[in-house]
C-alpha positions as CSV (number, residue, x, y, z in Angstrom):
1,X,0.0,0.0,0.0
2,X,2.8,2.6,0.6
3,X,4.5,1.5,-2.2
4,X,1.4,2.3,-4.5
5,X,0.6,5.4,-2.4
6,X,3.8,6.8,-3.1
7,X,3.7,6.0,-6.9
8,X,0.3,7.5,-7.2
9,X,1.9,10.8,-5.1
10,X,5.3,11.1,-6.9
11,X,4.3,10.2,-10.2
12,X,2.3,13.6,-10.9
13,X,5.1,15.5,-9.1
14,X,8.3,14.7,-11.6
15,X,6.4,14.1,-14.4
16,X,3.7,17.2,-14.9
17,X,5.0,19.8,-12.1
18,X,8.4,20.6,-12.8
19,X,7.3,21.3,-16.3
20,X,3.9,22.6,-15.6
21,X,5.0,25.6,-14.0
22,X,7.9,26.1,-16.1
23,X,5.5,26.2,-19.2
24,X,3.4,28.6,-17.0
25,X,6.3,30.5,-16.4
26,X,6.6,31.0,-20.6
27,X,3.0,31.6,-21.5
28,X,0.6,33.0,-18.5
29,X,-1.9,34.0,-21.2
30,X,-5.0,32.7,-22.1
31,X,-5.0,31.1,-25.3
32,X,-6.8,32.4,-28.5
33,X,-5.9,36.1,-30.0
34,X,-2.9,36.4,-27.0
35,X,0.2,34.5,-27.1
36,X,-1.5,31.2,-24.8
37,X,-1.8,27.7,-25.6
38,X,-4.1,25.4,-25.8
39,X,-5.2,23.3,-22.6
40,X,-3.6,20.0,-24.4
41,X,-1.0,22.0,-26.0
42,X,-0.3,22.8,-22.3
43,X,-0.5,19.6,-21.2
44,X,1.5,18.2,-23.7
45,X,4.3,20.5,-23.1
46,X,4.4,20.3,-19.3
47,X,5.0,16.6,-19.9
48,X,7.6,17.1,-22.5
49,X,9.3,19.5,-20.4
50,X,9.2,17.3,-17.4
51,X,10.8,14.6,-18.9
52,X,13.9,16.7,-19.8
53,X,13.9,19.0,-16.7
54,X,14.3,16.2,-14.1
55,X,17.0,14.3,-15.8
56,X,18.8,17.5,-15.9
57,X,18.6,18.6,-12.6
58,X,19.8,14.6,-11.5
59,X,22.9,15.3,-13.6
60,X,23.7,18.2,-11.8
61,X,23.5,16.4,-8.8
62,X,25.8,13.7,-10.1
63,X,28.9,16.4,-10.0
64,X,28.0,17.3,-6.5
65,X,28.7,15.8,-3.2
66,X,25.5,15.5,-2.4
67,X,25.0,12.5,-5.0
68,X,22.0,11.2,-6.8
69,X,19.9,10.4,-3.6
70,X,16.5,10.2,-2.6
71,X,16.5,14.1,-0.7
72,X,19.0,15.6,-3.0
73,X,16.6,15.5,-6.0
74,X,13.4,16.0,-3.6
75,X,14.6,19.1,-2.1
76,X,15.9,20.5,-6.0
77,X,12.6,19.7,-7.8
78,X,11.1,22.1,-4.9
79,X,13.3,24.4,-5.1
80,X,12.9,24.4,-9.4
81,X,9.0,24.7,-8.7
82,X,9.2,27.3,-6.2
83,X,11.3,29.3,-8.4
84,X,9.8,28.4,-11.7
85,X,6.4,29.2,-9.5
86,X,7.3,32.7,-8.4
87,X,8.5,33.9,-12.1
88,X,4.9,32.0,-13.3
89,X,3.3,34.4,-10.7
90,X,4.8,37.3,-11.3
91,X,4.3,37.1,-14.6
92,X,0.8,36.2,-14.6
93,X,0.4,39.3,-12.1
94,X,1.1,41.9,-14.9
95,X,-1.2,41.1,-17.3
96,X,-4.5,42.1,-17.8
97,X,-7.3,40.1,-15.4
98,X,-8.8,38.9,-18.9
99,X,-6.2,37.9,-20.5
100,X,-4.6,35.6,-17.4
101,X,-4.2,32.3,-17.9
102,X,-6.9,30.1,-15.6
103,X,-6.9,26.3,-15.0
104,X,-10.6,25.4,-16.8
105,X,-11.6,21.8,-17.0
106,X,-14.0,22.1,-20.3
107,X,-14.2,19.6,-22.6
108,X,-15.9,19.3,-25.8
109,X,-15.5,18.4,-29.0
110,X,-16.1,22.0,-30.5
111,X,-13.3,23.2,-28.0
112,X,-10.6,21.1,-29.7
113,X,-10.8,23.3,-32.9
114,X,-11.6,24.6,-35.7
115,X,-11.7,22.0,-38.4
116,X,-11.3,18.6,-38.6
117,X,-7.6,18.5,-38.8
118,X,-7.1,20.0,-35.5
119,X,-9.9,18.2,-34.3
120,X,-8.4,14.7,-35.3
121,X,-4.7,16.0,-34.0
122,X,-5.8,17.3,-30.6
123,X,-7.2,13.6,-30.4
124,X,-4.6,11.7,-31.1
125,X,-2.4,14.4,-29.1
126,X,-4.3,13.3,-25.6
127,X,-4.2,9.8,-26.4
128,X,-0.9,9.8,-27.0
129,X,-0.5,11.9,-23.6
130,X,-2.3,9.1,-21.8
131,X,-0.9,5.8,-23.5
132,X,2.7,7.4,-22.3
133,X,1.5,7.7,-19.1
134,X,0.0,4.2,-18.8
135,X,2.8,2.8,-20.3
136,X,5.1,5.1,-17.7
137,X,3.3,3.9,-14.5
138,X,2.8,-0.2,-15.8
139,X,6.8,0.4,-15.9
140,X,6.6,1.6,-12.7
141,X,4.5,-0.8,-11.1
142,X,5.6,-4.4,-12.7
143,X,7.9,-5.9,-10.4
144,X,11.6,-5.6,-12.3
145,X,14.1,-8.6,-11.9
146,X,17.5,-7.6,-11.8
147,X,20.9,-9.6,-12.3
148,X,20.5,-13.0,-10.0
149,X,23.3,-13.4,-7.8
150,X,24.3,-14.8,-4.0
151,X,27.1,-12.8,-1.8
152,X,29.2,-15.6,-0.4
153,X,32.0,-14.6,1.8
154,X,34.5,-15.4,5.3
155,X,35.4,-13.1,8.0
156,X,38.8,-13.5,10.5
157,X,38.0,-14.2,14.4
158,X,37.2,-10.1,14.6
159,X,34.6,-10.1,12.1
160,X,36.5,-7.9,9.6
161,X,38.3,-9.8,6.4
162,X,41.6,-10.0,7.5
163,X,43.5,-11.8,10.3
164,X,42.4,-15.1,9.3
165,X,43.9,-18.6,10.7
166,X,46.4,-19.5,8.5
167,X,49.0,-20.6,10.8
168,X,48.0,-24.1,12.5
169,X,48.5,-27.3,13.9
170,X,47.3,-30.7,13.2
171,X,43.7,-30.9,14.9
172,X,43.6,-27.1,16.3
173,X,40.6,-25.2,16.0
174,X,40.0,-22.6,14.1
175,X,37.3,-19.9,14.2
176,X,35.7,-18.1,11.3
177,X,32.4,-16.2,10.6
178,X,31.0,-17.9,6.7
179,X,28.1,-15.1,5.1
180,X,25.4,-15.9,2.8
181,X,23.3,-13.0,1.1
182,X,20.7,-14.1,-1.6
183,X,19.8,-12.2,-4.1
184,X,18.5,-14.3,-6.3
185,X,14.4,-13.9,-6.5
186,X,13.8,-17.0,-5.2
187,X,14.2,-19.6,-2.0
188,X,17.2,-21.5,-2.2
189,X,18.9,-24.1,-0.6
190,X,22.4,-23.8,-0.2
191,X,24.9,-26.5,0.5
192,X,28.4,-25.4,1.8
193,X,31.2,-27.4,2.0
194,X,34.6,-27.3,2.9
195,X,37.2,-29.1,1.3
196,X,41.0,-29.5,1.8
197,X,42.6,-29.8,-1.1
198,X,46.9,-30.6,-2.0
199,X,47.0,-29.0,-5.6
200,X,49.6,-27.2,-7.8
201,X,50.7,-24.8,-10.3
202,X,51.7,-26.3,-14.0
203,X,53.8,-24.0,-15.4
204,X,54.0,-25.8,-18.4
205,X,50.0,-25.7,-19.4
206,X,49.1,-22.7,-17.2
207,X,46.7,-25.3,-15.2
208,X,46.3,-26.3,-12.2
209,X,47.1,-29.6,-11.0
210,X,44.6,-31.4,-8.4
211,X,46.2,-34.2,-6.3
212,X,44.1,-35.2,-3.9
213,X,41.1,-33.5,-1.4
214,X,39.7,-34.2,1.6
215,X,35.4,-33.1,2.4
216,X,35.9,-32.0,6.0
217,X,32.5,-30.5,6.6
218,X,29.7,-29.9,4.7
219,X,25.7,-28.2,5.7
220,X,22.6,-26.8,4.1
221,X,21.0,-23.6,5.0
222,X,17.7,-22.1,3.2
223,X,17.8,-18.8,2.6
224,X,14.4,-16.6,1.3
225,X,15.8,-13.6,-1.4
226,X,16.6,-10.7,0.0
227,X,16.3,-7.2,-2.3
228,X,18.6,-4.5,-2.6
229,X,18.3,-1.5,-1.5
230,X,21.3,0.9,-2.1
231,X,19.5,3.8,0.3
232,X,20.1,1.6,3.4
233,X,23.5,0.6,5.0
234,X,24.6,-2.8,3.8
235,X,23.6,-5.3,6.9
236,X,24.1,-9.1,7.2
237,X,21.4,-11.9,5.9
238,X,23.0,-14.7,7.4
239,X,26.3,-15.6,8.9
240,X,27.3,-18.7,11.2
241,X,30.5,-18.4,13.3
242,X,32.2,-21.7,12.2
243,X,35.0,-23.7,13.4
244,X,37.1,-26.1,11.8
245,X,40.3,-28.6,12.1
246,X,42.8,-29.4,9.5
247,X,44.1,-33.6,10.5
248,X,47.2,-33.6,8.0
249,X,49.9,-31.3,7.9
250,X,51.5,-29.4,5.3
251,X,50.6,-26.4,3.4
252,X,47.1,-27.0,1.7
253,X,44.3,-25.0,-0.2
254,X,41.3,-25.0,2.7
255,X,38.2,-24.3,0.1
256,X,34.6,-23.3,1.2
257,X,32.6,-24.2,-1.5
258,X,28.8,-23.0,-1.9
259,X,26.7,-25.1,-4.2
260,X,23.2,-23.4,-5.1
261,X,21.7,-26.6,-6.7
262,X,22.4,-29.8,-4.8
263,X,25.3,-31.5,-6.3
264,X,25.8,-35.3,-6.4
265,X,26.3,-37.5,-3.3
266,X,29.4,-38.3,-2.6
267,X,30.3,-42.2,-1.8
268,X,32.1,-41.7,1.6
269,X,32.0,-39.2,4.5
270,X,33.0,-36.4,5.6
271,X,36.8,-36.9,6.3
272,X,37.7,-39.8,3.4
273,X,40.6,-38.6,0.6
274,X,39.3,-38.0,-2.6
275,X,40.8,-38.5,-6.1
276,X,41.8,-35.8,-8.3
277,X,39.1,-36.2,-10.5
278,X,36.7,-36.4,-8.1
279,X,38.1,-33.1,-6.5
280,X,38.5,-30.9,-9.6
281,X,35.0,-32.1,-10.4
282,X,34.1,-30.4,-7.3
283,X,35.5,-27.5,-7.2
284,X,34.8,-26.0,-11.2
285,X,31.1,-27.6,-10.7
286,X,30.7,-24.6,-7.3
287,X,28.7,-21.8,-7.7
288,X,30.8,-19.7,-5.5
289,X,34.4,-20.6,-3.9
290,X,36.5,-19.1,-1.3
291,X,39.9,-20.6,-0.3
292,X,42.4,-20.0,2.6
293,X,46.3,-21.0,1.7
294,X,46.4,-22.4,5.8
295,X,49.8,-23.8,6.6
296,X,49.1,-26.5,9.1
297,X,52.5,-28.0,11.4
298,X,52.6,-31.2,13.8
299,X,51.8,-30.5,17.4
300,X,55.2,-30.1,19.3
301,X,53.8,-32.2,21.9
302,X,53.3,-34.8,19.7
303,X,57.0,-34.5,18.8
304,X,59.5,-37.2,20.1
């Protein structure tokens, strides 16, 4: 209901105002012998006018710091209408009380003109007036999809991205924060899963090289879309503080990958080496990846 309320409010104010009162501005007489227009002359104009007023005063905006915002361009369309309204005024105050322009709802068809022709152009001058403007508010109305797409990302232990673990030892535990944002129109299920995965650079094909990986965790979550709005500061859908443990050492790729489509079943569980096959299968088939370089030691205690 707001939504409509406001359409229905704001529609009438950027699109006839601005230029209404500009045209008023430029002819305050009565049409006929003086130098007035006609009512849909009038109309016609103020629409036209409109149209290339407001984009013009948003791309003044643009090169000022006050940005192309919500109460930027409110507060200079009524400060164009106030000061388009006071030159109308003025000028409508020194002429003649018969020759002023007046707002007059008549309509007939011997008020559209003379002959035929303007009869038949006056016509098809308001219809055009009023197709535009059903076509500009269905626009308006009909919900638009934009571009589909999920924000996927990690935070270190102090919630900012940096300071991650990558220093451990066999078994520690490690804390993390993993985000989910959907913006894709629809419900979805995601599955997240976090591999660790011993792979290298080819130099010699520019490819990389997948030896082995290891699923160490993997969960669902459903998450309903979420819209954007760029007016609002940017605030979390979802986020899970997660903890994890690496049990093999060396220096390994530690993957979070986030499938939006359940992918295949995998034979074993959580924990079982995979092939490399199996693993490069799973990473190029994600919808979204993040990786960690964690360098994992053996515990000294465990040291003889």
């Amino acid at each position: 209901m707001e939504g409509a309320l406001r359409i229905i409010l704001g529609l009438p104010f950027i699109l006839l105002v601005p230029g209404y009162v500009f045209i008023f501005a430029l002819f305050p007489e009565k049409p006929g012998r003086h130098r007035g227009i006609e009512p849909v002359e009038r109309v016609a104009l103020s629409l036209g006018m409109s149209i290339a007023i407001v984009p013009l005063i948003g791309l003044g905006l643009n090169y000022t710091p006050w940005g192309i915002r919500l109460e930027p361009i409110l507060v200079s369309l009524l400060a164009f209408v106030a000061g388009a309204s006071m030159i109308a005024g003025y000028r409508w105050s020194t002429i003649e009380p018969g020759r002023r322009h007046a707002m007059e709802l008549q309509v007939s068809w011997s008020s559209l003109g003379e002959s035929r022709l303007d009869k038949a152009l006056t016509a098809a001058l308001a219809i055009s007036i009023l197709a535009a403007v059903g076509a500009l508010i269905w626009a308006l109305t009909t919900p638009r999809i934009g571009e589909r797409f999920t924000e996927f990302y990690i935070l270190g232990p102090g919630g900012m991205a940096d300071e991650y673990p990558t220093n451990l030892t066999v078994n520690q535990s490690a804390n993390i924060t993993i985000g989910i944002q959907n913006h894709e129109y629809q419900n979805i299920t995601y599955q997240i899963e976090t591999w660790l995965i011993n792979q290298t650079w080819n130099q010699e094909t520019n490819t990389t090289d997948y030896h082995s990986g290891i699923l160490l965790d993997s969960f669902n979550v459903t998450l309903p879309s979420r819209p954007i709005d760029i007016d609002q500061p940017w605030t979390p859908q979802w986020e899970k503080n997660y903890t994890f443990r690496i049990p093999v050492t060396g220096t390994n790729k530690l993957s979070f990958l986030l499938h939006k489509e359940k992918p295949p079943d995998l034979p074993q569980t959580p924990g079982h080496r995979h092939g490399p096959d199996t693993t490069r299968n799973r990473v190029e088939n994600a919808y979204r990846q993040i990786h960690l370089w964690v360098n994992v030691s053996q515990n000294p205690k465990n040291k003889i």
